[in-house]
N, CA, C and O atoms as CSV, one atom per row, in Angstrom:
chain,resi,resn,atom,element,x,y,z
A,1,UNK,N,N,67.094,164.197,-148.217
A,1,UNK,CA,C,66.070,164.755,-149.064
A,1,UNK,C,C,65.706,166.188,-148.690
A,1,UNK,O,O,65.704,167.090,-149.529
A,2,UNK,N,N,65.401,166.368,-147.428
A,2,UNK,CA,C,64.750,167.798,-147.008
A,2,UNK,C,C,65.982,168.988,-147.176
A,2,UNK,O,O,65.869,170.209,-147.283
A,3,UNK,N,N,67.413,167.968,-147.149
A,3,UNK,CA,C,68.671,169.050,-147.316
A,3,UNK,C,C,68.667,169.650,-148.321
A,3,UNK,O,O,69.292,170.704,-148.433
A,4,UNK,N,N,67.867,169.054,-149.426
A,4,UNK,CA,C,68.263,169.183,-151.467
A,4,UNK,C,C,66.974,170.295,-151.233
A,4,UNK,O,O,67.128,171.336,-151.871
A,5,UNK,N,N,66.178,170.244,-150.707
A,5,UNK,CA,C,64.723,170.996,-151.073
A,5,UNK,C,C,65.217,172.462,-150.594
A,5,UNK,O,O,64.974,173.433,-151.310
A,6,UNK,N,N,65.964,172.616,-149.286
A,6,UNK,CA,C,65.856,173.971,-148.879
A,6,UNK,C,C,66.379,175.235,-149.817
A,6,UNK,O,O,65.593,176.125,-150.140
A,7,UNK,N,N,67.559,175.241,-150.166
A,7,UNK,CA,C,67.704,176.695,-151.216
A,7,UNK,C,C,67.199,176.634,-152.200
A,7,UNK,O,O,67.324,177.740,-152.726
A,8,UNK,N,N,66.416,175.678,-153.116
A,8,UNK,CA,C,66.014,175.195,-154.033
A,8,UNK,C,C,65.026,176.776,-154.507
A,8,UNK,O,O,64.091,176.798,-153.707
A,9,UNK,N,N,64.955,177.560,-155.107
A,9,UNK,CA,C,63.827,178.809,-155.093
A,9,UNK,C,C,62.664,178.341,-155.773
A,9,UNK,O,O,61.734,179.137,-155.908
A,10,UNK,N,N,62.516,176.701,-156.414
A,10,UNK,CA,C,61.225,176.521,-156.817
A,10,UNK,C,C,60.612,175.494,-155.893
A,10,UNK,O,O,59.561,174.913,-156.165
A,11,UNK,N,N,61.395,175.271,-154.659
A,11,UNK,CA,C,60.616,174.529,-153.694
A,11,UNK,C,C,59.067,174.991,-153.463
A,11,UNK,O,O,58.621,176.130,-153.603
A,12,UNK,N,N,58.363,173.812,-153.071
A,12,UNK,CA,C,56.990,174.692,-152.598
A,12,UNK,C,C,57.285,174.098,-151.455
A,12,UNK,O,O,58.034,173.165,-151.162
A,13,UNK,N,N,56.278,175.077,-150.603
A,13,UNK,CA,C,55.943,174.308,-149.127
A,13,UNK,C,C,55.619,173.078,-148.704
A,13,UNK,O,O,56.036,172.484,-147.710
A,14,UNK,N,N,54.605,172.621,-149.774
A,14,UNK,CA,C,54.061,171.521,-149.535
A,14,UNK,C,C,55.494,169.684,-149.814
A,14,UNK,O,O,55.636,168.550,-149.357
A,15,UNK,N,N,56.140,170.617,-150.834
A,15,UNK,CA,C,57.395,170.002,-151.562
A,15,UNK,C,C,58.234,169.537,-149.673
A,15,UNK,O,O,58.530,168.418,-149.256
A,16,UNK,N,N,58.343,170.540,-149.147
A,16,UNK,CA,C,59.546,170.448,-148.253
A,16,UNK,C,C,58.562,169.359,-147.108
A,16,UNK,O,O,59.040,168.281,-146.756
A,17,UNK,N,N,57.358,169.760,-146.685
A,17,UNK,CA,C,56.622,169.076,-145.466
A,17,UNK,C,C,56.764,167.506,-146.140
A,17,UNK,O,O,57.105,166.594,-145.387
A,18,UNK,N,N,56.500,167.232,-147.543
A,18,UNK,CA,C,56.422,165.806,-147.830
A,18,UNK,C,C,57.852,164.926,-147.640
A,18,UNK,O,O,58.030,163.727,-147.425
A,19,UNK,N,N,58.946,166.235,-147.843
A,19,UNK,CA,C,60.063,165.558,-147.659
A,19,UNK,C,C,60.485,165.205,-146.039
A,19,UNK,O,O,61.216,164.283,-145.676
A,20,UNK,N,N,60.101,165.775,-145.554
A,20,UNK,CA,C,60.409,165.843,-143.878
A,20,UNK,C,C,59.569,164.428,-143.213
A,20,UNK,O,O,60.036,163.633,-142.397
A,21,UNK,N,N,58.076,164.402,-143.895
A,21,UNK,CA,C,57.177,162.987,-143.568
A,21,UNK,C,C,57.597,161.908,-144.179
A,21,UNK,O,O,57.278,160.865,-143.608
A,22,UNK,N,N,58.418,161.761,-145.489
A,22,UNK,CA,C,58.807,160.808,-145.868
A,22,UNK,C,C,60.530,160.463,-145.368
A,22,UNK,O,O,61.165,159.443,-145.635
A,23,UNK,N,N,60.977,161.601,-144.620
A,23,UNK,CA,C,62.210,161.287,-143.733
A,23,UNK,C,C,62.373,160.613,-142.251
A,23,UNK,O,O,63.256,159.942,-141.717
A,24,UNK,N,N,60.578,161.320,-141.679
A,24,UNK,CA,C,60.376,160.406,-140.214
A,24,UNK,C,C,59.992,158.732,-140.354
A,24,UNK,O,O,60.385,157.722,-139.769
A,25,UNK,N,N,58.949,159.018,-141.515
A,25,UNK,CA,C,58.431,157.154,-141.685
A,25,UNK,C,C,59.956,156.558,-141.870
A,25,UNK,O,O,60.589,155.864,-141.074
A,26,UNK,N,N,60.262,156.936,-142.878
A,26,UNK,CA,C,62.093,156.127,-143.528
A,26,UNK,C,C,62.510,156.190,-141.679
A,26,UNK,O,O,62.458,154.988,-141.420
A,27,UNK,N,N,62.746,156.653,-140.805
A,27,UNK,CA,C,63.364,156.472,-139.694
A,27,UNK,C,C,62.281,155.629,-138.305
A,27,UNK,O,O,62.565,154.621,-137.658
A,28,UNK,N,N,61.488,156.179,-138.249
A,28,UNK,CA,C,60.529,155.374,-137.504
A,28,UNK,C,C,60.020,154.197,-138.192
A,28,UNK,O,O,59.541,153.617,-137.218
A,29,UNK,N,N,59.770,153.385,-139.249
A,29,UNK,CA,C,59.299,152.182,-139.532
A,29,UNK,C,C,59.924,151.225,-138.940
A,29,UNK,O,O,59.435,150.437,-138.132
A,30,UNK,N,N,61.612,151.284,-139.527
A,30,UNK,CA,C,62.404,150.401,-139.158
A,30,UNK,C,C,62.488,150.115,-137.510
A,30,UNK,O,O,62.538,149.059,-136.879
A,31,UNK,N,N,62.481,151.633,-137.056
A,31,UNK,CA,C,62.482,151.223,-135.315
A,31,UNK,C,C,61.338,150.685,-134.530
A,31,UNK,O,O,61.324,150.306,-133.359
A,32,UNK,N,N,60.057,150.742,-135.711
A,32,UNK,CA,C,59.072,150.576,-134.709
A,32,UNK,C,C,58.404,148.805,-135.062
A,32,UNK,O,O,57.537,148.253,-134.384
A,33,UNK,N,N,59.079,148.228,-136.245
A,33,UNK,CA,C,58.748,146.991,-136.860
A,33,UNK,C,C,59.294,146.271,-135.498
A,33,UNK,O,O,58.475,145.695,-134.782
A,34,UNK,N,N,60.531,146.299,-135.178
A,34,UNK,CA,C,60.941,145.225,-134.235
A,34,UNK,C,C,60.045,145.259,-132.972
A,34,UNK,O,O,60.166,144.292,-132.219
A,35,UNK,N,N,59.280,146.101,-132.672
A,35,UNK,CA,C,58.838,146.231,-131.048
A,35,UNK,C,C,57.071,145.715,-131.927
A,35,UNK,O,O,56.348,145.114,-131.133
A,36,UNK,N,N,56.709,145.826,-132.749
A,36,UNK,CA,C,55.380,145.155,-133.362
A,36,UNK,C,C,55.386,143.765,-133.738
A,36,UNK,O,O,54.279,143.235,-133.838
A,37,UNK,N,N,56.430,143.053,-133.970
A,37,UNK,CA,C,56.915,141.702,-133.918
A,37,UNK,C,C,56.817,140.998,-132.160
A,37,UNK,O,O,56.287,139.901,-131.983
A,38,UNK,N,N,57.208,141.540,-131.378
A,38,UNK,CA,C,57.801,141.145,-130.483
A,38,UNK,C,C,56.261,141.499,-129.766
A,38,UNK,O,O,55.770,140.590,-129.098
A,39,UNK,N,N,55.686,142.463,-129.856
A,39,UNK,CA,C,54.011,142.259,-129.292
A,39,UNK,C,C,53.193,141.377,-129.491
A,39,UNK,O,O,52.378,140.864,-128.725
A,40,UNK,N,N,53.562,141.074,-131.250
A,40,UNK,CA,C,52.377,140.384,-131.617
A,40,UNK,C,C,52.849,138.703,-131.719
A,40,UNK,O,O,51.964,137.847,-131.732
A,41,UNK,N,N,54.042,138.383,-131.776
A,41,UNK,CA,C,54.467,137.138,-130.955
A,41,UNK,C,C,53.892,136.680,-129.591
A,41,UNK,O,O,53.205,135.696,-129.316
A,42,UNK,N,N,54.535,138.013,-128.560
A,42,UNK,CA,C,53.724,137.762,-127.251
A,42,UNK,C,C,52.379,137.756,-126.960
A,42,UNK,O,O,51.923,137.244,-125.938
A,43,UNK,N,N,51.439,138.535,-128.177
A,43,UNK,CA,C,49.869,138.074,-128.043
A,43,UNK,C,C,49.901,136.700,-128.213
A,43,UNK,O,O,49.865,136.061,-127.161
A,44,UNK,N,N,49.981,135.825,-129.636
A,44,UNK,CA,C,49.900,134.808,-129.957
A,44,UNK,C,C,50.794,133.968,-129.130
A,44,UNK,O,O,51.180,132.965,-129.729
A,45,UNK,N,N,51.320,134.126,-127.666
A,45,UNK,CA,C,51.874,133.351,-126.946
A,45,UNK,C,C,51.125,132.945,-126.199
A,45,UNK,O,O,50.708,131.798,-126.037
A,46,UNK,N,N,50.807,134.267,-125.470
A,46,UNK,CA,C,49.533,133.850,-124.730
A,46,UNK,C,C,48.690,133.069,-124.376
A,46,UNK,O,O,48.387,132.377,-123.404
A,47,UNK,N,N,48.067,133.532,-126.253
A,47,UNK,CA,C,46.451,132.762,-126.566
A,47,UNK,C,C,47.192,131.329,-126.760
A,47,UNK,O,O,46.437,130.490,-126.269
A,48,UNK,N,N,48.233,130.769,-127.219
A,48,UNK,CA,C,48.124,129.411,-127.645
A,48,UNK,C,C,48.790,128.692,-126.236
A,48,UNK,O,O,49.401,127.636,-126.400
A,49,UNK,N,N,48.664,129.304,-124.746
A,49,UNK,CA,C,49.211,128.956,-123.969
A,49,UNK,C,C,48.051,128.432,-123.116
A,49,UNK,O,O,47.862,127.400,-122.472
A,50,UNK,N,N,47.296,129.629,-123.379
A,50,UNK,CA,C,46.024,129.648,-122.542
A,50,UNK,C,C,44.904,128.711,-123.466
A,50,UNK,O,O,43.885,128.420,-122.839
A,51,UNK,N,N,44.971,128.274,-124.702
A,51,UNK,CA,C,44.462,127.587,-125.306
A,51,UNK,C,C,45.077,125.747,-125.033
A,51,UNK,O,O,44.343,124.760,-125.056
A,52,UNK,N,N,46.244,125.749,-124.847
A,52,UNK,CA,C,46.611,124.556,-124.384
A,52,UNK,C,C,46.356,124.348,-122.676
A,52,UNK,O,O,46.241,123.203,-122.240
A,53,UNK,N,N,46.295,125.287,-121.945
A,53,UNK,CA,C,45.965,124.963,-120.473
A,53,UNK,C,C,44.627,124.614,-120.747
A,53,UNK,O,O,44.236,123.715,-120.003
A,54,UNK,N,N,43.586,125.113,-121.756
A,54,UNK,CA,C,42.324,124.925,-121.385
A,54,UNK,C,C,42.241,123.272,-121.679
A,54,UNK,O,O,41.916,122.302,-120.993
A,55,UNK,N,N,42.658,123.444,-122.917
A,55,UNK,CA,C,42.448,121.659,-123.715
A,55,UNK,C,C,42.802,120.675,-122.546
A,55,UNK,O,O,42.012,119.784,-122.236
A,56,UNK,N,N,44.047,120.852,-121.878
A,56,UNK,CA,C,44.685,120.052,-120.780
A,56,UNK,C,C,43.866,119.721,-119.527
A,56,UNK,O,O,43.710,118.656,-118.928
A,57,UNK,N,N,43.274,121.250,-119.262
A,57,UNK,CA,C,42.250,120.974,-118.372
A,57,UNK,C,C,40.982,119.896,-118.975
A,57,UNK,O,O,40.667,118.920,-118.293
A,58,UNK,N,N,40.376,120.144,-120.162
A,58,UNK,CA,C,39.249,119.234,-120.381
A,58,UNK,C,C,39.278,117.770,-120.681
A,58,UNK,O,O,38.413,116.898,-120.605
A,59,UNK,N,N,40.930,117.762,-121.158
A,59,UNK,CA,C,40.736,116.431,-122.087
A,59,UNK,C,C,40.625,115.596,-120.439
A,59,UNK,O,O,41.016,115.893,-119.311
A,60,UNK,N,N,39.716,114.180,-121.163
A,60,UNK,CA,C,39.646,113.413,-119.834
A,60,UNK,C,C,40.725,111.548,-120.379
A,60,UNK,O,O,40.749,110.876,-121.410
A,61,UNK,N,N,41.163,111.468,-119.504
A,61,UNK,CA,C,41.981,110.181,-119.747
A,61,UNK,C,C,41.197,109.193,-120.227
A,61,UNK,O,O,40.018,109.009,-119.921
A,62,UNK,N,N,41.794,108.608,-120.917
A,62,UNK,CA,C,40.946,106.789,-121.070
A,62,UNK,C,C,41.933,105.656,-121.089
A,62,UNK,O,O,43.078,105.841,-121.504
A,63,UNK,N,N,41.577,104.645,-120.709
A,63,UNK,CA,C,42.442,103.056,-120.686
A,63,UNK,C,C,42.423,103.117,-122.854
A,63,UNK,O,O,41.493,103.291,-123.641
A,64,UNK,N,N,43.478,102.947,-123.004
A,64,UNK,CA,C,43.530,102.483,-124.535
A,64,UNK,C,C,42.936,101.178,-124.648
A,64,UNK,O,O,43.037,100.117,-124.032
A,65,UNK,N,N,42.219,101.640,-125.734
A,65,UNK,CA,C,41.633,100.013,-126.328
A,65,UNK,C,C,42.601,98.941,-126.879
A,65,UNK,O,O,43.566,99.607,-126.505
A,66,UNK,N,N,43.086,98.039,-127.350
A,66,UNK,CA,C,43.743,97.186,-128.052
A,66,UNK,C,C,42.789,96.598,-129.178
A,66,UNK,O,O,41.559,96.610,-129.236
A,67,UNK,N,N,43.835,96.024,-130.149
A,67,UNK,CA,C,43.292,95.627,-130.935
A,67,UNK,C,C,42.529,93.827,-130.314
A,67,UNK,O,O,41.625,93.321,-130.980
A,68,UNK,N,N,43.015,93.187,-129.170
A,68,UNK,CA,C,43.044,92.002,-128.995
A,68,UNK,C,C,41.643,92.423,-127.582
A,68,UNK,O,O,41.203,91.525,-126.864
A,69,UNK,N,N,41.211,93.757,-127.470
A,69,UNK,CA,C,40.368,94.267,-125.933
A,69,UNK,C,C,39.058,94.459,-126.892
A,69,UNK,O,O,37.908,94.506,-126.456
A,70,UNK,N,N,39.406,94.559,-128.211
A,70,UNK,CA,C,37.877,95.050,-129.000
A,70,UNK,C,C,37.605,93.885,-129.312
A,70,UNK,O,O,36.426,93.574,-129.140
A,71,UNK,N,N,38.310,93.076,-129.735
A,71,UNK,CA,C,37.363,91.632,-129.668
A,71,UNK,C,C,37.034,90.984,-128.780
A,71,UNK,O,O,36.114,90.171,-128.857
A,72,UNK,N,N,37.842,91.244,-127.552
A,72,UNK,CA,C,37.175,90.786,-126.277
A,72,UNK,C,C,35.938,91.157,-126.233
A,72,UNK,O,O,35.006,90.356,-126.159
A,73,UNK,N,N,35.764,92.835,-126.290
A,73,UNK,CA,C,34.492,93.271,-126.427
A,73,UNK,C,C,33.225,92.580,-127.428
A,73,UNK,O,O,32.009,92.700,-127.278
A,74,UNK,N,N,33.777,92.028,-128.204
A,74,UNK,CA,C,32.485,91.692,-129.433
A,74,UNK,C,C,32.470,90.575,-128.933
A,74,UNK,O,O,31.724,89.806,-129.540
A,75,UNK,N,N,33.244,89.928,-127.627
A,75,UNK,CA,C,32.464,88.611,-127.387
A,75,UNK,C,C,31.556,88.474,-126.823
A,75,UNK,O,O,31.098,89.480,-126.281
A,76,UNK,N,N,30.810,87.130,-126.654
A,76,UNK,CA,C,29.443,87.450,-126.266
A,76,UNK,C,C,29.554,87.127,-124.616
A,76,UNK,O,O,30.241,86.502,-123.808
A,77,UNK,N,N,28.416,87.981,-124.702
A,77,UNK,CA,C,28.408,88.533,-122.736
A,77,UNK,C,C,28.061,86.990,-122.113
A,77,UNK,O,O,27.262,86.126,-122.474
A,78,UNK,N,N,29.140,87.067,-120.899
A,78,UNK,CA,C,29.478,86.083,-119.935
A,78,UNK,C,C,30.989,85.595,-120.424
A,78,UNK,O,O,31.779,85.428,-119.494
A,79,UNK,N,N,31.370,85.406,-121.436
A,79,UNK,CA,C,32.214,84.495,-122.224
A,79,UNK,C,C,33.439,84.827,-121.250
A,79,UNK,O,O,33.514,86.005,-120.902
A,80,UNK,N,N,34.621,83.752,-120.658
A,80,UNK,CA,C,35.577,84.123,-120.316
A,80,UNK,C,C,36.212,84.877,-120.966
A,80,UNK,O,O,36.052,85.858,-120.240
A,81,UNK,N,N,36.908,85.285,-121.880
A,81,UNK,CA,C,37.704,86.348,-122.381
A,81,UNK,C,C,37.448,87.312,-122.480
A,81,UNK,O,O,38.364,88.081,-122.773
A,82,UNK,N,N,35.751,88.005,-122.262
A,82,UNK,CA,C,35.398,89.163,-122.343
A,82,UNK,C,C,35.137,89.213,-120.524
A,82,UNK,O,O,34.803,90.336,-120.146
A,83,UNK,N,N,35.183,88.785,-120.069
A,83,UNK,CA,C,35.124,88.875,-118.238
A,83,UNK,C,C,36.835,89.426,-117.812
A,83,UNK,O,O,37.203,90.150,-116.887
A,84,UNK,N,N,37.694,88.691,-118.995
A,84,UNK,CA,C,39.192,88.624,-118.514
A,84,UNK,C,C,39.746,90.453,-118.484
A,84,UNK,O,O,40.131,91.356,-117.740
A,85,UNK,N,N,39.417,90.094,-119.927
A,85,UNK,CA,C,39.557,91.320,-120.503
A,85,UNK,C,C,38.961,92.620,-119.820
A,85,UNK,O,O,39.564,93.686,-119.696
A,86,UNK,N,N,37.499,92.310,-119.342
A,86,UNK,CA,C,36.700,93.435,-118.599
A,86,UNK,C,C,37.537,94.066,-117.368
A,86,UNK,O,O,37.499,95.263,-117.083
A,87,UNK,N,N,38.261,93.141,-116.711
A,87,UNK,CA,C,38.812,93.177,-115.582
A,87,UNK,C,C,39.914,93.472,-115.554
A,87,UNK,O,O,40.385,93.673,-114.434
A,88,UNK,N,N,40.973,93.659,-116.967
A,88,UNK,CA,C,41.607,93.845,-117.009
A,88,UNK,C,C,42.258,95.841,-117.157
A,88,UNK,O,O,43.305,96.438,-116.909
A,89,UNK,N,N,40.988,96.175,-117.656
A,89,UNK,CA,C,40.280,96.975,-118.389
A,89,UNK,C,C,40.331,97.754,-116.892
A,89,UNK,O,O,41.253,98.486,-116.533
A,90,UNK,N,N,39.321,97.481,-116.228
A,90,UNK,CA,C,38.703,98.349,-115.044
A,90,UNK,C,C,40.165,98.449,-114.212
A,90,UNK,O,O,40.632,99.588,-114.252
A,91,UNK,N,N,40.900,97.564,-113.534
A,91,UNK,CA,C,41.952,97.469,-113.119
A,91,UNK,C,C,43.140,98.881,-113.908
A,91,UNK,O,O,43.762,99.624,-113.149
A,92,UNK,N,N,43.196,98.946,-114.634
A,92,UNK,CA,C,43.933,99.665,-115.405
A,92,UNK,C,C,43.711,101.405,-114.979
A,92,UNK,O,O,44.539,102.313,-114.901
A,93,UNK,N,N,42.229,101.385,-114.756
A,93,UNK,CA,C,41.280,102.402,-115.164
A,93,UNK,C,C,41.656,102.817,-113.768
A,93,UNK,O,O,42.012,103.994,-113.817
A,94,UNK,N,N,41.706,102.482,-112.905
A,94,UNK,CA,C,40.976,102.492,-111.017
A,94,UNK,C,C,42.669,103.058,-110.858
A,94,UNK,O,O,42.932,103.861,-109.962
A,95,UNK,N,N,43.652,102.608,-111.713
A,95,UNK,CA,C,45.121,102.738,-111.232
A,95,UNK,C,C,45.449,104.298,-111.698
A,95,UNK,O,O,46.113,105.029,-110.964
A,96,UNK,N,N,44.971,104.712,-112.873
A,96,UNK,CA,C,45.071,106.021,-113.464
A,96,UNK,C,C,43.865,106.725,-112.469
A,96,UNK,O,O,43.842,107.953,-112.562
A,97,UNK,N,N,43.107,106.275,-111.760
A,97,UNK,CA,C,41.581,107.333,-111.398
A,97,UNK,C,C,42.795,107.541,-109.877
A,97,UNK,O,O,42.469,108.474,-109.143
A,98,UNK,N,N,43.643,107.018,-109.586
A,98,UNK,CA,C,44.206,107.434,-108.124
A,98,UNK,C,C,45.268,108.330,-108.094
A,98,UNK,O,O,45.810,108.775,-107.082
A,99,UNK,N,N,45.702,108.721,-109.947
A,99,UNK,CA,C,46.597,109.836,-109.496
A,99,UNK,C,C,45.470,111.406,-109.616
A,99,UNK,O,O,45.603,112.589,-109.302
A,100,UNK,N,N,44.549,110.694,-110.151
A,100,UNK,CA,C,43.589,112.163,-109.971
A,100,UNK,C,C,43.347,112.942,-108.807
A,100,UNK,O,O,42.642,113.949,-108.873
């Protein structure tokens, strides 16, 4: 572009500077897109790294319920199967609290 503007005798000045700014963007965009990808990947690496260490840190373990441990639960207090179950429960719990 800026080659066509120079002998041109009705070039203006302003004609040739626009051609020269629209010759650096046309050359710098392309070189500078790949290194703005590759930043803004590595931001959002970061944060969703440091967002999963945090979660990891807070979440706290639990014994899974069963479907056959919640009715233990709705039985009524003393009842063998909710004693069985209780114990089965805590036992479980005490085995996961020792790799802490």
């Amino acid at each position: 572009m800026p080659w066509r503007l120079r002998r041109n005798p009705l070039r203006r000045r302003t004609d040739l500077w626009q051609a020269w700014i629209a010759l650096g963007l046309l050359l710098t965009v392309p070189a500078a897109t790949p290194a703005a990808m590759i930043l803004t990947g590595d931001i959002a690496h970061r944060h969703y790294t440091r967002t999963a260490q945090h979660q990891a840190q807070t979440r706290h373990e639990r014994a899974q319920i069963r479907k056959h441990q919640r009715r233990a639960a709705r039985a009524p207090k003393g009842s063998p199967a909710k004693t069985a179950e209780y114990a089965k429960v805590k036992a479980r719990e005490s085995d996961r609290r020792k790799d802490w």
